[in-house]
KOLNU-870730 format. One record per residue (C-alpha): x, y negated, z. Coordinates in nm, 4 decimals, always signed. Layout:
BEGIN
+----------+----------+----------+
|       px |       py |       pz |
+----------+----------+----------+
|        X |        Y |        Z |
...
+----------+----------+----------+
END
This chain:
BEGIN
+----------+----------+----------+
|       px |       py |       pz |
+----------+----------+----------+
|  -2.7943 |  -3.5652 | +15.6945 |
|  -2.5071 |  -3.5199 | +15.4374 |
|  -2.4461 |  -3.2773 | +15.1491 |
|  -2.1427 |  -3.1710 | +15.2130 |
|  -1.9326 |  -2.8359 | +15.2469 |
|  -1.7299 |  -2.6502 | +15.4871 |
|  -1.4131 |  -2.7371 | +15.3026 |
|  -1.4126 |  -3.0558 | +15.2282 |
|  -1.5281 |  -3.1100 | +15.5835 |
|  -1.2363 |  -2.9515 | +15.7051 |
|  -0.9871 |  -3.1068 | +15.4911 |
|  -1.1182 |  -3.4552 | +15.5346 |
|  -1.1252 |  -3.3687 | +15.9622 |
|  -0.7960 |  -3.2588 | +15.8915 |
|  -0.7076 |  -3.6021 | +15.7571 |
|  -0.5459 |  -3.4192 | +15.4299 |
|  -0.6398 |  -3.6641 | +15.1361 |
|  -0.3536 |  -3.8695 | +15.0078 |
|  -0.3670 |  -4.2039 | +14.8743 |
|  -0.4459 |  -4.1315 | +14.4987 |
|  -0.3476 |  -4.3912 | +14.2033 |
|  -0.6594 |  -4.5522 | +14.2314 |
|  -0.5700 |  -4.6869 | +14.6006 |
|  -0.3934 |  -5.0338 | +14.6186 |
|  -0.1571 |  -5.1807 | +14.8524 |
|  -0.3289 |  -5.4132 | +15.1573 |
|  -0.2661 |  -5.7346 | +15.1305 |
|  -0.3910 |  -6.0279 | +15.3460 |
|  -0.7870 |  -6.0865 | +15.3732 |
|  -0.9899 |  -6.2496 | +15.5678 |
|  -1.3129 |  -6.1586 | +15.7466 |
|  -1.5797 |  -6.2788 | +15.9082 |
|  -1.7819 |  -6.1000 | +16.2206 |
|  -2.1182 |  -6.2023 | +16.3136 |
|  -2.2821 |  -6.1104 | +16.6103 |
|  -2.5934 |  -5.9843 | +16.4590 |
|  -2.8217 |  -6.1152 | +16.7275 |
|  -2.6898 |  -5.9369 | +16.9492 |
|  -2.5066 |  -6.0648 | +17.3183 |
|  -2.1735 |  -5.8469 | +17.3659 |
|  -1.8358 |  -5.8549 | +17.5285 |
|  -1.5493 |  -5.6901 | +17.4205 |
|  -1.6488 |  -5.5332 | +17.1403 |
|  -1.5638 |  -5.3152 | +16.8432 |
|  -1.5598 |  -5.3772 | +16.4965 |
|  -1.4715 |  -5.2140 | +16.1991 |
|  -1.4158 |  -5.1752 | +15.8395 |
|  -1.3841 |  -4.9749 | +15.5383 |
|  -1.0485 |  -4.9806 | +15.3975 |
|  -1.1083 |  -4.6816 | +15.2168 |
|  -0.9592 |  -4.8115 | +14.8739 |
|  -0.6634 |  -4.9464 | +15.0428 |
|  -0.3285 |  -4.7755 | +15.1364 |
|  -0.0718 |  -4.9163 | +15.3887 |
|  +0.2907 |  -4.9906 | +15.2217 |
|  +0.5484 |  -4.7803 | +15.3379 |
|  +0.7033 |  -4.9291 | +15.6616 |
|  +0.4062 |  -5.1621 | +15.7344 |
|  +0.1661 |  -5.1552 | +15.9734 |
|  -0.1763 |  -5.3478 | +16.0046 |
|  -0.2323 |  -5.6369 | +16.2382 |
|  -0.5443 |  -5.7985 | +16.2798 |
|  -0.5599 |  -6.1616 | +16.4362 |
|  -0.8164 |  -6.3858 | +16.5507 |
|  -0.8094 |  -6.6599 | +16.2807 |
|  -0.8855 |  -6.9647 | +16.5232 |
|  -0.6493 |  -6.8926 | +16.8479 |
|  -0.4373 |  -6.6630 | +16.6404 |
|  -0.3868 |  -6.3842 | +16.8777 |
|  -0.3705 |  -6.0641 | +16.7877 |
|  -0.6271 |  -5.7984 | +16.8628 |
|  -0.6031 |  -5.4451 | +16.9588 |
|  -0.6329 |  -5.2429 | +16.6780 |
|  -0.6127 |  -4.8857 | +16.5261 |
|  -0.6777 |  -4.7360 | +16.1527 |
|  -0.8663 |  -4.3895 | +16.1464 |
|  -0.7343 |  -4.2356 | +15.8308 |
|  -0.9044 |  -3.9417 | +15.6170 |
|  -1.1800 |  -3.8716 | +15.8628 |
|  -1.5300 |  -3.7487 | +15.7504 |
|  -1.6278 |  -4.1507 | +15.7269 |
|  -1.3459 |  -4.2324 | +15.5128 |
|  -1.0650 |  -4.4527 | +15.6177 |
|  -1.1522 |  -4.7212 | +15.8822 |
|  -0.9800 |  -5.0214 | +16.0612 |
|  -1.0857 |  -5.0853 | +16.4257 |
|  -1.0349 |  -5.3865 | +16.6634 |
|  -1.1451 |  -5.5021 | +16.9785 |
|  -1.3050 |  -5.8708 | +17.0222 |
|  -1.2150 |  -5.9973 | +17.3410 |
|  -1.4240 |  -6.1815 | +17.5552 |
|  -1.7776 |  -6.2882 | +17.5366 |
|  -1.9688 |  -6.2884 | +17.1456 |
|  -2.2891 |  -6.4774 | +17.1677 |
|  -2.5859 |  -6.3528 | +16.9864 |
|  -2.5503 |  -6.6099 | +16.6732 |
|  -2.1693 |  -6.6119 | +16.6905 |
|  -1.9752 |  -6.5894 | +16.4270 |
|  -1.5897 |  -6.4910 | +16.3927 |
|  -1.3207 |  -6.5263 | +16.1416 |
|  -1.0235 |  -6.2681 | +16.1640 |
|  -0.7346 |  -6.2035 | +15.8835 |
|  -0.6359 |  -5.8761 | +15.8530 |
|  -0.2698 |  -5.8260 | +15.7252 |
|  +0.0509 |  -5.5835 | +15.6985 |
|  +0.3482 |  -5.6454 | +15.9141 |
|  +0.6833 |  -5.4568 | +15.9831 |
|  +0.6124 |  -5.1756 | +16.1775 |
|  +0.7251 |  -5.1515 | +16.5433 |
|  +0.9125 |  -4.9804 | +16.7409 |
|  +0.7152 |  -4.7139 | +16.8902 |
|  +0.5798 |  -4.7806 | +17.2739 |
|  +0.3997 |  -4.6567 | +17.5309 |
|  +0.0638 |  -4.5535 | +17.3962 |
|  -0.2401 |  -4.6773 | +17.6328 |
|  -0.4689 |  -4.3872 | +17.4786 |
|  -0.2815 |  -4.0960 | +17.4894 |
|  -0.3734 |  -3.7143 | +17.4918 |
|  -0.1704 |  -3.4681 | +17.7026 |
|  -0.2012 |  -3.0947 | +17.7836 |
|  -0.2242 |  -2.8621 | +18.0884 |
|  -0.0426 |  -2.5395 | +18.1222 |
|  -0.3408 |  -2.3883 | +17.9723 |
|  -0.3124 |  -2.6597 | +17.6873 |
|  -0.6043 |  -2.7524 | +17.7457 |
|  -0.6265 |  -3.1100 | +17.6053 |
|  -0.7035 |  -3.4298 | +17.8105 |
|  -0.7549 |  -3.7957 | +17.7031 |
|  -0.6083 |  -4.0348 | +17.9175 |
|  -0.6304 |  -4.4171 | +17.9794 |
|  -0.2998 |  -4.5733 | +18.0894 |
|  -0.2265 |  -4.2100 | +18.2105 |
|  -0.5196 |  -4.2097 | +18.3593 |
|  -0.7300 |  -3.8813 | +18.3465 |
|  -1.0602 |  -3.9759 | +18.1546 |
|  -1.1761 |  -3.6034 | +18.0160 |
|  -1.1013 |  -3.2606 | +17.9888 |
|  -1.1821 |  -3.0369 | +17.6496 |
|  -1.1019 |  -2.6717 | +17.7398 |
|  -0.9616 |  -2.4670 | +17.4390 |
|  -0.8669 |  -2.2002 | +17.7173 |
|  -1.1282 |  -1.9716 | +17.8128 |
|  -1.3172 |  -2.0264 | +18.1509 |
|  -1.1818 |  -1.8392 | +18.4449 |
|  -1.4905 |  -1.6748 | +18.6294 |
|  -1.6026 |  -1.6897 | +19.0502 |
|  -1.4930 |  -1.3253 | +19.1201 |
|  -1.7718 |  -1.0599 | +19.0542 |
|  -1.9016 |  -1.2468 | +18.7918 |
|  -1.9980 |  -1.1027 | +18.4447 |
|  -1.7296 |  -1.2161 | +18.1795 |
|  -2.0027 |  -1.2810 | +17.9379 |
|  -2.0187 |  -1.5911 | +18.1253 |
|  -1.6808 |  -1.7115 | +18.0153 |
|  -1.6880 |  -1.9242 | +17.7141 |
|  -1.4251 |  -2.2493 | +17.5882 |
|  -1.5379 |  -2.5487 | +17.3925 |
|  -1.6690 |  -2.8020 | +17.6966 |
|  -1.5879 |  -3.0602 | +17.8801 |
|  -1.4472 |  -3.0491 | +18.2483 |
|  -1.3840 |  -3.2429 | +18.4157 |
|  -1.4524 |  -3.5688 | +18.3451 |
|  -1.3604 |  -3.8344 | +18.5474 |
|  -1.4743 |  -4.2004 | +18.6964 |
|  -1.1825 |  -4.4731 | +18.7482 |
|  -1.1512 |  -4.3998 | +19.0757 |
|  -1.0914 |  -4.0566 | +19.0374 |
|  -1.3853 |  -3.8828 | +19.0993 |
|  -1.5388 |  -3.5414 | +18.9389 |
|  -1.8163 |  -3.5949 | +18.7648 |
|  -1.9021 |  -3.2723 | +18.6489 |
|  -1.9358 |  -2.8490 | +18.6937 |
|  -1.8690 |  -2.5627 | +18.5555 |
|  -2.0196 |  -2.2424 | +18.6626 |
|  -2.2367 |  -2.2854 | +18.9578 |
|  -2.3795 |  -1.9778 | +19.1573 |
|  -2.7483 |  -2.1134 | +19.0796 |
|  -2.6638 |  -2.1388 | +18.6794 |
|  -2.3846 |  -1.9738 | +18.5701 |
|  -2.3837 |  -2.0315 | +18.2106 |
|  -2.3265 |  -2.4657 | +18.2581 |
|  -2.0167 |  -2.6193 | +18.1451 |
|  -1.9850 |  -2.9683 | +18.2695 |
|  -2.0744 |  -3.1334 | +17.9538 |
|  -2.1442 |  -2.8868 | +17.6490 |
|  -2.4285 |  -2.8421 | +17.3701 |
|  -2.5715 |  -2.5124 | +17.2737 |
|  -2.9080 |  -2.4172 | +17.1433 |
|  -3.1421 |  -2.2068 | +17.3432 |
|  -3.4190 |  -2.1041 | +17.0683 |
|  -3.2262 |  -2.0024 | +16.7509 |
|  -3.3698 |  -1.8635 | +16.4806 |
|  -3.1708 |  -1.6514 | +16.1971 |
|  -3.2932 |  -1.4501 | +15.9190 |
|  -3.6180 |  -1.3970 | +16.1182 |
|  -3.4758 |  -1.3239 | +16.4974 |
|  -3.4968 |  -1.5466 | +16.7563 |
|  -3.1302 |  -1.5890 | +16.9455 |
|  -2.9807 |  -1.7677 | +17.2866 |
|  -2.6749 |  -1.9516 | +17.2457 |
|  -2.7522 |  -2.1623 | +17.5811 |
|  -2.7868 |  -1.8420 | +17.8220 |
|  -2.5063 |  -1.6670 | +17.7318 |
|  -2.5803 |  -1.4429 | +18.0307 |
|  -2.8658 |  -1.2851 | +17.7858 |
|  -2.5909 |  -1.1579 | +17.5708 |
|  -2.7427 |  -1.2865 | +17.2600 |
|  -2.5130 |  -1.5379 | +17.1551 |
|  -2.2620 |  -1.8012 | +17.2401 |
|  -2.0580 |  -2.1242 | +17.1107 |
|  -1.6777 |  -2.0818 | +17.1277 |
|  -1.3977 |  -2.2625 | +17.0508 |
|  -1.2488 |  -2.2650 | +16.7287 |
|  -1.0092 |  -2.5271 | +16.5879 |
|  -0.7966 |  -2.7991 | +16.6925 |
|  -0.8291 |  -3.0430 | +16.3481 |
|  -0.6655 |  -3.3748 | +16.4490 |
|  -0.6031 |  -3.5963 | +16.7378 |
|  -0.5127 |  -3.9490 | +16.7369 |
|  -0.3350 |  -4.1787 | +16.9796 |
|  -0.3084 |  -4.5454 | +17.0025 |
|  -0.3668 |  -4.8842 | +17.1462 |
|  -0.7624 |  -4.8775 | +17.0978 |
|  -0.8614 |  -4.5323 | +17.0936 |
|  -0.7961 |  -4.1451 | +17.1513 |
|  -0.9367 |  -3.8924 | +17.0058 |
|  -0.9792 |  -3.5030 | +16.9427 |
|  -1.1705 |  -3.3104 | +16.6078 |
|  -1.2283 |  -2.9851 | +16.7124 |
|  -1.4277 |  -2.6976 | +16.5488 |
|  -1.6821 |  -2.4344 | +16.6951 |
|  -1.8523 |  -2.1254 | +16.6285 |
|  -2.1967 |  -2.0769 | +16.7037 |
|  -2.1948 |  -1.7215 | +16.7320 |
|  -2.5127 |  -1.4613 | +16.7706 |
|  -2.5046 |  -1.0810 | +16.8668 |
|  -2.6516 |  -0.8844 | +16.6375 |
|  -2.7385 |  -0.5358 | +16.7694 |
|  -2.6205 |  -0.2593 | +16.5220 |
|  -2.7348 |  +0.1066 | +16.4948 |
|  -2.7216 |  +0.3104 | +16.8494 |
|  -2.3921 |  +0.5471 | +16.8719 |
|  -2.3208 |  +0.8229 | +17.0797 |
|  -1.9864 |  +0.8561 | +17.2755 |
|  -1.8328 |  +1.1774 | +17.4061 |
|  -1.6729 |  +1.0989 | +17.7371 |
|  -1.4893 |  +1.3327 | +17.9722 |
|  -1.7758 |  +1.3154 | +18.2094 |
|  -2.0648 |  +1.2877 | +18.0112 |
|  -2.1921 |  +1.1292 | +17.6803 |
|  -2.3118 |  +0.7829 | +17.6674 |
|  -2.5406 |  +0.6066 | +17.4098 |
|  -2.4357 |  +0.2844 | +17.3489 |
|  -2.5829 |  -0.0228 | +17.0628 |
|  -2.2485 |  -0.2221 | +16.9868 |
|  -2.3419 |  -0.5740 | +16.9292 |
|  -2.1827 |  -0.7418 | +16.5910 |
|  -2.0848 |  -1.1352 | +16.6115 |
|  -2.2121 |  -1.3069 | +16.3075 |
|  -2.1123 |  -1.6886 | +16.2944 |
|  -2.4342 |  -1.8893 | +16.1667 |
|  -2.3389 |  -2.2160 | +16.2233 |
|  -2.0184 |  -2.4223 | +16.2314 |
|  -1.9927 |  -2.7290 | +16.4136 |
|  -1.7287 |  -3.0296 | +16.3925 |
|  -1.6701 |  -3.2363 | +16.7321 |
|  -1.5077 |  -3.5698 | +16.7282 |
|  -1.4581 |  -3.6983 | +17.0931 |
|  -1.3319 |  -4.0634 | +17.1057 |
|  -1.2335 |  -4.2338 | +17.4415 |
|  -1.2077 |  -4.6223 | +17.3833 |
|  -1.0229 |  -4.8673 | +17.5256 |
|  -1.2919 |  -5.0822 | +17.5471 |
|  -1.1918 |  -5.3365 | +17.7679 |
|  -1.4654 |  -5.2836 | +18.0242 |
|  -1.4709 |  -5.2014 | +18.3768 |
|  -1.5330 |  -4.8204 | +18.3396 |
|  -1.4085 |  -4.5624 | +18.0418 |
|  -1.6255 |  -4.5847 | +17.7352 |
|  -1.6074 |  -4.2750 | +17.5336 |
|  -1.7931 |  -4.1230 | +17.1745 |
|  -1.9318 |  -3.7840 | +17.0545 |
|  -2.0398 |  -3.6850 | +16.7694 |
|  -2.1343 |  -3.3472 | +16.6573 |
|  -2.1670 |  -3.2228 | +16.2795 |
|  -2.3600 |  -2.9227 | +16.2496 |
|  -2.3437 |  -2.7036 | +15.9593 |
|  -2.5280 |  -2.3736 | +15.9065 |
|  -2.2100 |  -2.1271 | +15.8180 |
|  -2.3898 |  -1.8917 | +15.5534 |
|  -2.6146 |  -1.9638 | +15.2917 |
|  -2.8792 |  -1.8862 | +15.5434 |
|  -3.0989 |  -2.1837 | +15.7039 |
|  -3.0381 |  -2.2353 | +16.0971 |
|  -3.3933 |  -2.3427 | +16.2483 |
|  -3.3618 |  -2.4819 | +16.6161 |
|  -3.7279 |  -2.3909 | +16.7478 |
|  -3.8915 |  -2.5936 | +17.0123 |
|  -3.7677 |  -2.5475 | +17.3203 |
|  -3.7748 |  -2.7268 | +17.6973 |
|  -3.4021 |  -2.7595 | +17.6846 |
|  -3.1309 |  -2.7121 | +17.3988 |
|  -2.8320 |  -2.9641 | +17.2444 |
|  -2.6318 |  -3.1987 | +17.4760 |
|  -2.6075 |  -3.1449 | +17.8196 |
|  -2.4808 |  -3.2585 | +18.1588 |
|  -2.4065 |  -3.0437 | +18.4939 |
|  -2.3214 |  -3.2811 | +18.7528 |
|  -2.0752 |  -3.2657 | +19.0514 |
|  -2.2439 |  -3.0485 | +19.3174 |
|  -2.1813 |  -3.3824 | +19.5151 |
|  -2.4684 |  -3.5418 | +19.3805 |
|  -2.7567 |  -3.3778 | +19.5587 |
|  -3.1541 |  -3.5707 | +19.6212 |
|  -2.9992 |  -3.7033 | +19.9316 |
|  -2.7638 |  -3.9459 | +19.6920 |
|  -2.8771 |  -3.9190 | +19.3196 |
|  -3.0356 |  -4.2075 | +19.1660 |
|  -3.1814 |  -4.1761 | +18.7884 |
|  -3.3012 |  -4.4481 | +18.5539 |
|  -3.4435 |  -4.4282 | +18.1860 |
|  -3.4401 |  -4.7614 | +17.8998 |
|  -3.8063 |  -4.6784 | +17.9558 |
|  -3.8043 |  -4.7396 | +18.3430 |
|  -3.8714 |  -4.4271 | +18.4460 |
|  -3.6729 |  -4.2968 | +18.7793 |
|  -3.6171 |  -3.9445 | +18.8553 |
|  -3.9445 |  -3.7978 | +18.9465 |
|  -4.1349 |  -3.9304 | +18.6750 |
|  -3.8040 |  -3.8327 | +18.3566 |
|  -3.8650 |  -3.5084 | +18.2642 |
|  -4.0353 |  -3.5023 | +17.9226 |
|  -4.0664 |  -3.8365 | +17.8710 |
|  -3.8406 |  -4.0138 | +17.5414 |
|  -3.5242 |  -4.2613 | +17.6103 |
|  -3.2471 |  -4.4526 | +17.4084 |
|  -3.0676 |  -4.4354 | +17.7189 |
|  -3.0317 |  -4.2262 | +18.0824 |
|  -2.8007 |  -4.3296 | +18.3301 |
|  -2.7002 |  -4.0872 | +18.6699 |
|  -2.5571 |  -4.2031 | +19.0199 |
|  -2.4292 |  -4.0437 | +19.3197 |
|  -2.2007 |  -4.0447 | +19.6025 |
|  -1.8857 |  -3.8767 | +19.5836 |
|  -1.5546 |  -3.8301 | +19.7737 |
|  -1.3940 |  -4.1763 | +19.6781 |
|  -1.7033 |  -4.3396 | +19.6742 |
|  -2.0691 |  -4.3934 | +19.3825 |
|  -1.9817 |  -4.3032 | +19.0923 |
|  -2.2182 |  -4.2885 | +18.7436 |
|  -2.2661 |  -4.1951 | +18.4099 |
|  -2.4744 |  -4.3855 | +18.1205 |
|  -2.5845 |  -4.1447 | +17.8458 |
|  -2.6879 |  -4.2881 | +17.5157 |
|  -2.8280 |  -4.1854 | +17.2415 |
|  -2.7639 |  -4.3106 | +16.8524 |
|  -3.0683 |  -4.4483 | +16.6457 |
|  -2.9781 |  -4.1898 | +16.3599 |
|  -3.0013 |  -3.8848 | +16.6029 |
|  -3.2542 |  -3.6330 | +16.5218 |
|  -3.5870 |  -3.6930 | +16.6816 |
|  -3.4738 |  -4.0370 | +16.8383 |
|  -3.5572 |  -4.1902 | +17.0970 |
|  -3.4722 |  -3.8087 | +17.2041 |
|  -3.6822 |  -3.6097 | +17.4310 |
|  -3.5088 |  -3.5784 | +17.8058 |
|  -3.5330 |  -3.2508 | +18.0132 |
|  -3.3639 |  -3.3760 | +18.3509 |
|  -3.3832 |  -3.1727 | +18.7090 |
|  -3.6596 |  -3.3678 | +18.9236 |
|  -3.5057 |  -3.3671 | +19.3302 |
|  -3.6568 |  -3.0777 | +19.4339 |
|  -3.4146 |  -2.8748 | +19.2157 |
|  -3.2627 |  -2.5551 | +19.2846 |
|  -3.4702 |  -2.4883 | +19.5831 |
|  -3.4946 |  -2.8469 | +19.7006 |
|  -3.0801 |  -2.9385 | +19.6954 |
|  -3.1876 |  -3.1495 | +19.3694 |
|  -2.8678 |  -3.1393 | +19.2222 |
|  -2.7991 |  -3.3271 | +18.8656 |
|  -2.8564 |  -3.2031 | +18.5428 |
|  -2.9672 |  -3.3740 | +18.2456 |
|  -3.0022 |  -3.3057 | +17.8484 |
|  -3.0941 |  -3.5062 | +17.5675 |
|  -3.2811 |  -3.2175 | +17.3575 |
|  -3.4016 |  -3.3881 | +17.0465 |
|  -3.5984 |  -2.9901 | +16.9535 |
|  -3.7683 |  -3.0304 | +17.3161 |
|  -4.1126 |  -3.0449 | +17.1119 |
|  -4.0905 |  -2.9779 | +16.7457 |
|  -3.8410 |  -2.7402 | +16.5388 |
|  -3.5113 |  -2.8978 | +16.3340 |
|  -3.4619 |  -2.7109 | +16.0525 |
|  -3.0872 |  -2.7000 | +15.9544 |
|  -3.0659 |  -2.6310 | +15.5686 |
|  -2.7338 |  -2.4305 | +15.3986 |
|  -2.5403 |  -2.6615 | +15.2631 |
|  -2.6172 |  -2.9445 | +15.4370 |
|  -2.4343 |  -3.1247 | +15.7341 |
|  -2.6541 |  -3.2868 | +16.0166 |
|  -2.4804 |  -3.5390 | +16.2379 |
|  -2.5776 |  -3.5881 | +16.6266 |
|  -2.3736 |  -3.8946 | +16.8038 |
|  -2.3700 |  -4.0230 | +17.1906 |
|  -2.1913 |  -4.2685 | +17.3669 |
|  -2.1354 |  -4.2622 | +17.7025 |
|  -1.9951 |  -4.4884 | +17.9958 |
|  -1.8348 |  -4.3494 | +18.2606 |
|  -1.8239 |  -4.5935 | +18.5968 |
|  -1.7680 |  -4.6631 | +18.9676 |
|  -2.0071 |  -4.8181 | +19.1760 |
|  -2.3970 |  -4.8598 | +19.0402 |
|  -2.4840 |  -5.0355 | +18.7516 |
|  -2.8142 |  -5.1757 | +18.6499 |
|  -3.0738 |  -5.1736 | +18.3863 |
|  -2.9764 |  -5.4674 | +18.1859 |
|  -2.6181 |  -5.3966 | +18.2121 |
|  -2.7177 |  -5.0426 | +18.0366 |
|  -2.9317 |  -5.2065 | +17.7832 |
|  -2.6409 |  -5.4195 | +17.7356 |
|  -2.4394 |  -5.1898 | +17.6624 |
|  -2.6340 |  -4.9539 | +17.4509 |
|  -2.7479 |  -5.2514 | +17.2293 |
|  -2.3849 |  -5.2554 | +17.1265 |
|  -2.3601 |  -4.9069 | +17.0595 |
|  -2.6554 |  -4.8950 | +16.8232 |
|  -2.6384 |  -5.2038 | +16.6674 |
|  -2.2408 |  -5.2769 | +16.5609 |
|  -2.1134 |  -5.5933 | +16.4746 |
|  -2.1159 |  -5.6950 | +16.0926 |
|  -1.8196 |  -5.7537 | +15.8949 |
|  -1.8417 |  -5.8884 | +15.5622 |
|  -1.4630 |  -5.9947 | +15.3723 |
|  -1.4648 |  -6.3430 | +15.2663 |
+----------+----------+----------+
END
């Protein structure tokens, strides 16, 4: 939880600070990484270079201090965090290891072709792409409906598709048996404002929704791409019943007003991590938007959410928790980490979902679809719902931060590679300047 306001959130999103007098020129240091008991490979450190400014015509290069090669690297500039350095360890990092690496300023290049890269469709809609490979989809375009249905249903601000290496869908938007899902997306279903209790998750309701608001700042590079985007979480308040006149009769009619409560920031980071699948961040800032408190009651399902490809079906879906729990035995139960497989046109394809030590109510509460559901197809869904059983106050003013990783694969994976992986998420290398 940070103190922090709307403003300053934006502008730092934004990446608007300048480098003020108190900022001094890099020059060459050296660091060391230790593994911090922890087994990884390929893995990302980073650093806070938030007192230093690049000269003019320089760029940063970071190189291994034994072998000296040089490592992939990026700087994230101005962001809520302040200004960081990343770079990717190749190879294998024993538990005990420990690495030296000097970071210095160089000419800068030519540009090149950028390995994470963001392009648009002719909605401009944005999608993040690997080696111009598709990885996800975040719709800024509103959601184009089945015919016949209600266009309360139609909403922006989700994720769809997203894609496995091969190729494959991995999630769905809209399906006849629940209308209101969006691939991957995070509303709140129990919301309560100024003493009324809204829906923000089943938009059908007509009591509220989450749209789409602002494009802050993307970034493109060698290690990582990345959108900041703002929403709206947006309730219908009913206002006092009118009559109309028409030609053919008159007509009583309660116009709804929308009232933004609470605004939210969205940083969604694809990595090029260097692993056999696409590794990707997000992390959610919620702030309430009035000097009203937000309180997310208690609810089955609410938050961070996953419709899978109507591919996956109980015939094909296999589920596994950090916990050990498989599908019939998930639902309600807590877990640092869920991952999904199914079959799917170019062959099994997954998702791991992870969850950050920090998060609200960690290890979260899961509410996942068991196999007999929607009337025994058992298609996918899952949610990490840290308010599943007990209420999150959100207090005016304050900023509360929710963060996920997730790995995107083909072919199955197993437990240990999962724990593997999330280990690294949750516990980061340390870096310490020499």
């Amino acid at each position: 939880m940070k103190h922090i306001t709307k403003v300053l959130l934006i502008a730092l999103c934004v990446g608007t600070c300048l480098p003020g007098s108190w900022a001094k020129p890099l020059k060459k240091m050296r660091v060391t990484v230790n593994a911090a008991g922890v087994e990884r490979n390929n893995t990302i450190a980073s650093l806070d270079l938030s007192g230093y400014e690049v000269p003019a015509g320089k760029e940063i290069v970071v190189v291994n201090a034994a072998d000296k090669s040089v490592c992939l690297s990026q700087l994230e500039q101005c962001d809520i965090d302040g200004t960081t350095l990343y770079w990717r360890i190749d190879g294998a990092l024993a538990a005990n290891e420990t690495r030296e690496y000097i970071i210095e300023t160089q000419n800068a290049q030519a540009e090149k072709n950028l390995v994470m890269n963001i392009t648009r469709d002719r909605m401009r809609n944005l999608i993040l792409t690997q080696n111009g490979q598709k990885v996800l989809q975040y719709n800024v375009a509103m959601a184009r409906l089945p015919h016949g249905a209600d266009p309360v249903f139609s909403r922006n601000g989700y994720i769809h598709p997203a894609w496995s290496p091969a190729g494959n869908v991995l999630t769905n938007i809209n399906a006849a048996d629940h209308m209101h899902h969006y691939g991957i997306w995070n509303p709140w279903t129990m919301v309560e404002y100024d003493g009324t209790i809204y829906d923000l998750w089943n938009i059908g309701d007509k009591k509220g929704t989450v749209l789409f608001d602002s494009l802050y700042t993307t970034r493109t590079g060698d290690l990582f791409a990345d959108i900041v985007v703002g929403h709206q979480h947006l309730i219908f308040q009913p206002q006092k019943e009118q009559v109309v006149n028409t030609i053919e009769s008159i007509v009583k009619i309660t116009p709804k007003k929308r009232i933004n409560i609470m605004d939210e920031f969205i940083d969604m980071r694809v990595w090029n991590s260097g692993q056999p699948g696409y590794l990707w961040d997000f992390v959610s800032d919620l702030i309430p938007a009035t000097e009203l408190p937000v309180l997310l009651k208690a609810y089955r399902y609410a938050g961070f959410g996953w419709r899978a490809t109507a591919d996956w079906t109980n015939e094909n879906v296999v589920m596994m928790t950090s916990e050990g729990k498989s599908r019939p035995e998930i639902d309600g139960t807590n877990a640092r980490w869920i991952y999904v497989t199914g079959m799917s046109p170019k062959g099994p394809s997954g998702i791991l979902f992870m969850g950050y030590p920090e998060n609200q109510n960690f290890p979260e509460p899961l509410r996942i679809w068991d196999q007999n559901a929607n009337g025994g197809r058992g298609d996918a869904f899952i949610n990490f719902a840290p308010t599943k059983n007990v209420d999150w106050e959100l207090k005016a003013g304050e900023s509360y931060r929710l963060r996920y990783r997730m790995f995107m694969f083909d072919g199955s994976i197993t437990p240990e590679k999962a724990e593997a992986i999330w280990q690294d998420f949750a516990k980061p290398v340390k870096v310490t300047i020499k």
